[in-house]
Backbone as JSON, one array per atom type, in Angstrom:
{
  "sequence": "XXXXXXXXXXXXXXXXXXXXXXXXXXXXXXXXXXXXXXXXXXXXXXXXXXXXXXXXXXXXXXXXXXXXXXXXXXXXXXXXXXXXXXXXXXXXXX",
  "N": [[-25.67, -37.24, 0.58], [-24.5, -40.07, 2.37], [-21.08, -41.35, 0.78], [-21.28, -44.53, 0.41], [-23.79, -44.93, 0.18], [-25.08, -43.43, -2.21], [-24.56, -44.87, -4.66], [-26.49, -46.93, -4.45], [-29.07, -45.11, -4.19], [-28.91, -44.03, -6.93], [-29.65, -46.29, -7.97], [-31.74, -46.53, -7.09], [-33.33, -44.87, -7.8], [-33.26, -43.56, -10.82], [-32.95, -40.79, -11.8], [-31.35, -39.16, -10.23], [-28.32, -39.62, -11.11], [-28.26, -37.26, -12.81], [-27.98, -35.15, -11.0], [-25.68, -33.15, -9.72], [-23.79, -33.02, -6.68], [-22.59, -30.23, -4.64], [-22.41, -30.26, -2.46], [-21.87, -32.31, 0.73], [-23.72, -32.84, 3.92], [-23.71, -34.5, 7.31], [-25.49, -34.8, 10.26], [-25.97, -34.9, 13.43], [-28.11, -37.1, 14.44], [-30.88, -36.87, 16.58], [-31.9, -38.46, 19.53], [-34.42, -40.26, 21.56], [-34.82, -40.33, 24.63], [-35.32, -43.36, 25.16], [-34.57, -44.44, 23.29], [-35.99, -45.38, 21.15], [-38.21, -44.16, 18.34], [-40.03, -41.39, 17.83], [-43.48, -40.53, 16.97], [-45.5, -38.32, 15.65], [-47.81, -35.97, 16.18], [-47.73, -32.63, 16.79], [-48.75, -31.07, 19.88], [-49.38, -28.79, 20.62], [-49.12, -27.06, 18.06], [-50.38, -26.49, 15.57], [-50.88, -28.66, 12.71], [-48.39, -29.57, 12.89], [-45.99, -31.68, 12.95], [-44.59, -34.57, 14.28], [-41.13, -36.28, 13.86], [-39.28, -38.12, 14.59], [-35.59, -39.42, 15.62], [-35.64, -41.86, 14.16], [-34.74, -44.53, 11.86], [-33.81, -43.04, 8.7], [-33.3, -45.07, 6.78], [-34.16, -47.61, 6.96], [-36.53, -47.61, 8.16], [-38.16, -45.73, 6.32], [-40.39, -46.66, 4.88], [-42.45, -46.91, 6.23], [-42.53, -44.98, 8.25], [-42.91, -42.57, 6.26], [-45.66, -43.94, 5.48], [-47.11, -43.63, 7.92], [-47.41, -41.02, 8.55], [-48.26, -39.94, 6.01], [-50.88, -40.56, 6.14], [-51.61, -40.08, 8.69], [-51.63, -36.94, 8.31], [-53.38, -36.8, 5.96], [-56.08, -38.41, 6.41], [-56.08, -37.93, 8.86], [-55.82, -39.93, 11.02], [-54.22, -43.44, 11.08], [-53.85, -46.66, 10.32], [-51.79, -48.35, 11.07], [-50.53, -48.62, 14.44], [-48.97, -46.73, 16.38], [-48.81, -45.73, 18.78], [-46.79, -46.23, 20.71], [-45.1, -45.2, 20.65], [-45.69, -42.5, 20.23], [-45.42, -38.84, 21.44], [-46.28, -38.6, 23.52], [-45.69, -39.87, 25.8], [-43.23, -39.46, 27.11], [-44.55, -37.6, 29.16], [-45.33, -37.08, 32.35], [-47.9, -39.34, 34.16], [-50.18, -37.34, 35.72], [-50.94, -36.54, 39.39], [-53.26, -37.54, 41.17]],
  "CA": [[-25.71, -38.65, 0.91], [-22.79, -40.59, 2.04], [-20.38, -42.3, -0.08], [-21.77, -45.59, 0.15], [-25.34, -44.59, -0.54], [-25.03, -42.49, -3.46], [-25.01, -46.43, -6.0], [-27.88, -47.55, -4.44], [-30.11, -44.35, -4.55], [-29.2, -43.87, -8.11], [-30.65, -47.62, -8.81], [-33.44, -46.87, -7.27], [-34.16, -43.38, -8.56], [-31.98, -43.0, -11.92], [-32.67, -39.32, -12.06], [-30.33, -39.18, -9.52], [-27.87, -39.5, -11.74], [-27.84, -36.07, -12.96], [-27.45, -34.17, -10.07], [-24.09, -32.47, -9.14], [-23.61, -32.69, -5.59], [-21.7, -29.73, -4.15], [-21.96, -30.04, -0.69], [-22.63, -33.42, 1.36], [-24.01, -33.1, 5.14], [-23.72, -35.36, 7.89], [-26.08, -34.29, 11.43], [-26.05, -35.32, 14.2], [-29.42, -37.56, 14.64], [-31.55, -36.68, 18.1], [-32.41, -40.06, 19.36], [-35.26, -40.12, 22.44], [-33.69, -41.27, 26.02], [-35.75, -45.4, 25.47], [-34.37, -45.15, 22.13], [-37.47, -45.31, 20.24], [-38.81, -42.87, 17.32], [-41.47, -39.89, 17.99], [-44.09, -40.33, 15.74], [-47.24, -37.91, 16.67], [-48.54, -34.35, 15.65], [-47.12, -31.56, 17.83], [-49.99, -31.07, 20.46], [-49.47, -27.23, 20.9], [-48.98, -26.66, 17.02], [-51.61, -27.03, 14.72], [-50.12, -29.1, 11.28], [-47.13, -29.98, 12.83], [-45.57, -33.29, 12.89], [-42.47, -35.02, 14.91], [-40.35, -38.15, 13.12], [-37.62, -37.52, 15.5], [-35.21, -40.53, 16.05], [-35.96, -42.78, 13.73], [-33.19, -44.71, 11.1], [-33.69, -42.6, 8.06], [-33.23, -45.74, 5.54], [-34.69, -48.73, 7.4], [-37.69, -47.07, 8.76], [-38.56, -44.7, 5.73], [-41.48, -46.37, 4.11], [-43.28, -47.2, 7.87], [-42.79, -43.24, 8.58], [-43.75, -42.52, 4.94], [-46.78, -44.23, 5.47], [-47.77, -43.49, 9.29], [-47.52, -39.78, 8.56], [-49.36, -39.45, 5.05], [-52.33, -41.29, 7.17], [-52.14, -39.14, 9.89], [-51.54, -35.37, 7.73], [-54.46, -36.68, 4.25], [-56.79, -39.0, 7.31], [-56.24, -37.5, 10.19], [-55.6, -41.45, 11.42], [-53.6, -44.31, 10.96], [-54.12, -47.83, 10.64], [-50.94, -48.54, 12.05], [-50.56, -48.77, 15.68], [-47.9, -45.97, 16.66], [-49.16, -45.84, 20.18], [-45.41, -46.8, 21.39], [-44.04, -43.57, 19.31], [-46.65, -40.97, 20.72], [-44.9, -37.97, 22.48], [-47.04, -38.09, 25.34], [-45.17, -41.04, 26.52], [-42.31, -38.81, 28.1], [-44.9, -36.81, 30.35], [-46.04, -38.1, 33.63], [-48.95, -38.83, 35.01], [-50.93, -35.94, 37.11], [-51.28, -37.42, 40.93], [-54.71, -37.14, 41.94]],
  "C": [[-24.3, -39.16, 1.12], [-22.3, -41.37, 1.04], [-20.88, -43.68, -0.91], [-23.04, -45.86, -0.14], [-25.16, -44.46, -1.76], [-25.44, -43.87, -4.67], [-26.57, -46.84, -5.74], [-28.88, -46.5, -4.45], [-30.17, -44.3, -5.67], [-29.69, -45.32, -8.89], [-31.17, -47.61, -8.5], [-34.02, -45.76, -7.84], [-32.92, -43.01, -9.67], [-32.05, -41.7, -12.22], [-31.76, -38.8, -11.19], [-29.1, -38.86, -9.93], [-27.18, -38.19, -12.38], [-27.9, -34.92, -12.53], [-26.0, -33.98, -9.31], [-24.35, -32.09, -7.41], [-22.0, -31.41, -5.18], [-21.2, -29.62, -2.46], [-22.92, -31.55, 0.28], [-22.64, -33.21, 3.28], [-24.12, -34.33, 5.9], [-24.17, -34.41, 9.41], [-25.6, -35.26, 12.16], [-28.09, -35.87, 14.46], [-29.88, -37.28, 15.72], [-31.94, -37.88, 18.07], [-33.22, -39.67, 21.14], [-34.46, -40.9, 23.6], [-34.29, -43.09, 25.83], [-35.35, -45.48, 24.19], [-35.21, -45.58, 20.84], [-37.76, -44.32, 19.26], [-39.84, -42.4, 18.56], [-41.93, -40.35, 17.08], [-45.3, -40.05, 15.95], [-46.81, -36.9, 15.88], [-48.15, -33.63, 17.45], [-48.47, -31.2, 18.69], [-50.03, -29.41, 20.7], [-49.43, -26.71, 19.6], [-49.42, -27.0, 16.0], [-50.76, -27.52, 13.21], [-48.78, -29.2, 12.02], [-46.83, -31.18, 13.55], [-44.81, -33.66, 13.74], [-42.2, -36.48, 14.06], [-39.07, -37.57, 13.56], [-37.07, -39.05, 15.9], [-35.37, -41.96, 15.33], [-34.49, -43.2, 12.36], [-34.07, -44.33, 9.76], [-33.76, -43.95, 6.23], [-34.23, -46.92, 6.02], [-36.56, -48.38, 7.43], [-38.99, -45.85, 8.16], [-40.07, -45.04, 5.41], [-42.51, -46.34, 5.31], [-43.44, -45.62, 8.34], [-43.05, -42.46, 7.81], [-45.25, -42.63, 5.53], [-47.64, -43.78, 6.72], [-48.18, -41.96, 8.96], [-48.12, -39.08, 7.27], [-50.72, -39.92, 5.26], [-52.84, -40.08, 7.92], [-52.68, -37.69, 8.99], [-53.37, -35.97, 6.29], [-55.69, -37.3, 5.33], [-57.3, -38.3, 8.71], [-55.72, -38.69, 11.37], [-54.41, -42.54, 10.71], [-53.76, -46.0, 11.09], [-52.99, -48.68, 11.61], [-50.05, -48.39, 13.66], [-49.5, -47.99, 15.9], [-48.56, -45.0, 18.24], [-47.64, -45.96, 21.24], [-45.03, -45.57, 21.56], [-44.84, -42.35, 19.76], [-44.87, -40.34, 21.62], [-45.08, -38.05, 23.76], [-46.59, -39.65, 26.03], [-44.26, -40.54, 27.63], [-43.22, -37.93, 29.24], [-46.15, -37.53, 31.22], [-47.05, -37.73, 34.42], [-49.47, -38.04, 35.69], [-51.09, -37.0, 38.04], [-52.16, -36.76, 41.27], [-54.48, -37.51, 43.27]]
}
């Protein structure tokens, strides 16, 4: 976690606390060309998910929740129709 995280995770999770960080990562995020999250089930790969692009702190409990719907339901009450995959591939021309 970075720097400036690290206070506020350990007030919200005080077990936190007594873990020794030896090594802190920083990625590079993939972000979708409109800027938007992914948030769908891999259509060629049975049990597999995407939460690609999305902000990691803001957006946790909304992608929390969309994706223990989808994986324990199969569904979602929440409208993530925007966030499908199949947004990037284009129409067939009849």
């Amino acid at each position: 976690m970075a720097p400036s995280i690290c206070p506020r995770a350990v007030r919200i999770l005080p077990e936190l606390s007594k873990v020794r960080a030896m090594r802190i990562f920083a990625h590079i995020r993939p972000m979708p060309p409109d800027r938007l999250p992914i948030y769908d089930r891999a259509p060629a790969v049975k049990g597999f998910y995407v939460a690609v692009g999305h902000s990691g702190i803001t957006l946790a409990p909304v992608t929390g929740k969309i994706f223990a719907d989808l994986i324990v339901r199969g569904e979602t009450d929440i409208d993530h129709q925007p966030y499908r995959l199949d947004r990037f591939t284009k129409p067939s021309e009849n």
